[in-house]
N, C-alpha and C positions, 0 to 999 in steps of 0.2 A: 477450601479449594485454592490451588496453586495459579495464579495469574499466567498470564501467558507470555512467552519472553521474547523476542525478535531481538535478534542479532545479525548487525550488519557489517560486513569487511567493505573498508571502501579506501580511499589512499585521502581522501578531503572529510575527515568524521566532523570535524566542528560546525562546519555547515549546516549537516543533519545533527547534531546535536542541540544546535542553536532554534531549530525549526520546532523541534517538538516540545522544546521546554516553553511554546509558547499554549494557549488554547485548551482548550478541553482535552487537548493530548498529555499537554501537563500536568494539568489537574491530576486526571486519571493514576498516569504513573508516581504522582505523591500521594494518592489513595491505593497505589497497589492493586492496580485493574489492570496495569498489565507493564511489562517492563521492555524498553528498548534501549538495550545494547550496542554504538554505536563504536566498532573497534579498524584502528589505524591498521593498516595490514604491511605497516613496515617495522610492525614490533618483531612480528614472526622470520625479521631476515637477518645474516649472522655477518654482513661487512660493513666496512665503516660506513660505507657510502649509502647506507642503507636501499641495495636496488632491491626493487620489483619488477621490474623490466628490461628486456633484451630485444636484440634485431630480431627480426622473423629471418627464418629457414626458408632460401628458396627467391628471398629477396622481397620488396615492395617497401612502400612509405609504412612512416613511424615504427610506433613501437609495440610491441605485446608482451600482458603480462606472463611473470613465468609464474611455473606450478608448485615454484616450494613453498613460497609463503602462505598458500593460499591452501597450502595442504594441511602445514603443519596449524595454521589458525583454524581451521575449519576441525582439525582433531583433536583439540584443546578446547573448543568452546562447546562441541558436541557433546565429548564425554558419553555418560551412558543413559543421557534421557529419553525417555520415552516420550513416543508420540513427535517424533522430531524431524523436517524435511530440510532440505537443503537446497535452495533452488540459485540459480546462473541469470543473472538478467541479459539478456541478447535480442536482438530483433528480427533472432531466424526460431525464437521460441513460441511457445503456443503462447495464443491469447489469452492476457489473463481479463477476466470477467467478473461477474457478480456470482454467478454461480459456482467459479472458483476459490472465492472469498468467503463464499460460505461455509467451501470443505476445508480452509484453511485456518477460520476461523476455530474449528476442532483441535486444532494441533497445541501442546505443550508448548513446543518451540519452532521457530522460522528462521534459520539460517538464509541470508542471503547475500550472494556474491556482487559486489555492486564493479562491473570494470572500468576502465578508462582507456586514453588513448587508441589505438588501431587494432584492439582486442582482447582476449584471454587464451594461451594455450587453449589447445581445444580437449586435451587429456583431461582438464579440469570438467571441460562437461563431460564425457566417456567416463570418466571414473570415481568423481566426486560429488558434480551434483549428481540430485534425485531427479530432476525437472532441469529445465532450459524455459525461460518465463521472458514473455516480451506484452507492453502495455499498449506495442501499436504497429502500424506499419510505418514505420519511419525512424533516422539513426539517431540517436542522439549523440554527444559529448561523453557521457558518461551513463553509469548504471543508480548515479543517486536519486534524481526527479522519481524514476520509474521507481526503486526503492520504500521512500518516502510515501508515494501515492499509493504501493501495495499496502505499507503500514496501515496509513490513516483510510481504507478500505476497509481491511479488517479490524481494527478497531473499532472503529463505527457499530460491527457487528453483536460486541462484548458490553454484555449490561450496565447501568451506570456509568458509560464513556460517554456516551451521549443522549442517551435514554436510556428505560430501566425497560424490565421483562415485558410489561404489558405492550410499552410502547414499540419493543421490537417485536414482539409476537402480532402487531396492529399492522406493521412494514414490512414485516419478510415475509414475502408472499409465495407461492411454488417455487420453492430455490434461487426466487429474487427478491428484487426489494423496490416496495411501490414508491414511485415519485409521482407528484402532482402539483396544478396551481398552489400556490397561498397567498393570502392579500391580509394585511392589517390597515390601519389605520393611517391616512384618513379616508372615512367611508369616499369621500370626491375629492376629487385632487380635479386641476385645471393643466392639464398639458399643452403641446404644440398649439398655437393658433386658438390659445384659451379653449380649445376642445375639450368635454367632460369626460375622465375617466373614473369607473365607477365601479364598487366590488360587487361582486355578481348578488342579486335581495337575496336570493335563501341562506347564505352564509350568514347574514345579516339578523333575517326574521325567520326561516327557516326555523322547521322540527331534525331532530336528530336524525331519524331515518329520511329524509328529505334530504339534509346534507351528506347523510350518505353515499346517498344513491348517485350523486354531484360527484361527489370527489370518485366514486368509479366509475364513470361515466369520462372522465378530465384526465383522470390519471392512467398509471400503466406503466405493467413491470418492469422492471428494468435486471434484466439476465443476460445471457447470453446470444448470440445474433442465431 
């Protein structure tokens, strides 16, 4: 079975290339669990000056990018794979979630538009992306952070990236994914004002259905709102 590929257009790639080569993200992609494509989107342009961007129509600050480069990379690295979405990172897009990570985690491949500056033509969403995808209510600099955080989302999700079958079949719960306490070592620690902090006994001395019943009791899913 073919790993899964994320490809990202962005105008700063080294940055996110530099991110993922680090961590279990690393790993993964030198085991072939799943591969990230991080491309300059000023290869896709044909003058010297290599633009990506122009004034906006109609006037206002900065700059927006325009739709050639972004067309002709997105048609080139698409090609004819199956199973493949293309999504616009913007902060007028839907939420993305945990429950969206999971149906994305299904896909072959993940195109994603990373913008910068004062926007994207918007023909680019109308006509090229599939989706229009935002990580929050609020603007950023750019579309790489939100990028980045889709990646390492869905990876998360794909076996032997950060646990194996069992372990994720233990985590993904109704179309989310459980989070909870964890406490290691040392069972007492002495905090603020030498006060005792201490790990809860049945983690400790606890029976397996005992700790169970702890960790759903503490924890909770974490989906969509």
């Amino acid at each position: 079975m073919k790993s899964m590929q994320f490809d990202v257009l962005t105008l700063f790639p080294k940055a996110i290339e530099y991110y993922f080569k680090q961590g279990l993200i690393g790993r993964a992609q030198r085991d072939d669990l799943i591969q990230i494509k991080v491309h300059d989107l000023r290869k896709w342009t044909d003058d010297r000056r290599r633009t990506v961007d122009d004034k906006p129509y109609g006037g206002g600050n900065g700059m927006v990018l325009k739709i050639e480069p972004i067309y002709k990379a997105v048609k080139e690295i698409k090609g004819r794979k199956r199973k493949s979405k293309i999504i616009l990172l913007t902060p007028r897009g839907r939420k993305f979630d945990q429950k969206l990570a999971n149906e994305y985690a299904n896909l072959k491949q993940l195109i994603i538009i990373s913008g910068r500056y004062e926007g994207i033509d918007e023909r680019v969403a109308e006509y090229i992306a599939d989706e229009e995808i935002s990580i929050g209510p609020y603007v950023l600099m750019s579309g790489d952070l939100p990028a980045m955080s889709i990646i390492e989302t869905i990876a998360r999700l794909k076996a032997n990236v950060a646990g194996d079958k069992k372990w994720l079949k233990e985590r993904i719960k109704d179309n989310g994914f459980w989070e909870g306490p964890q406490y290691t070592r040392p069972e007492v620690f002495y905090g603020k004002n030498n006060k005792k902090w201490v790990v809860p006994e049945c983690l400790i001395h606890g029976d397996h259905k005992e700790i169970a019943e702890w960790k759903k009791r503490h924890g909770r899913i974490i989906e969509s709102d």
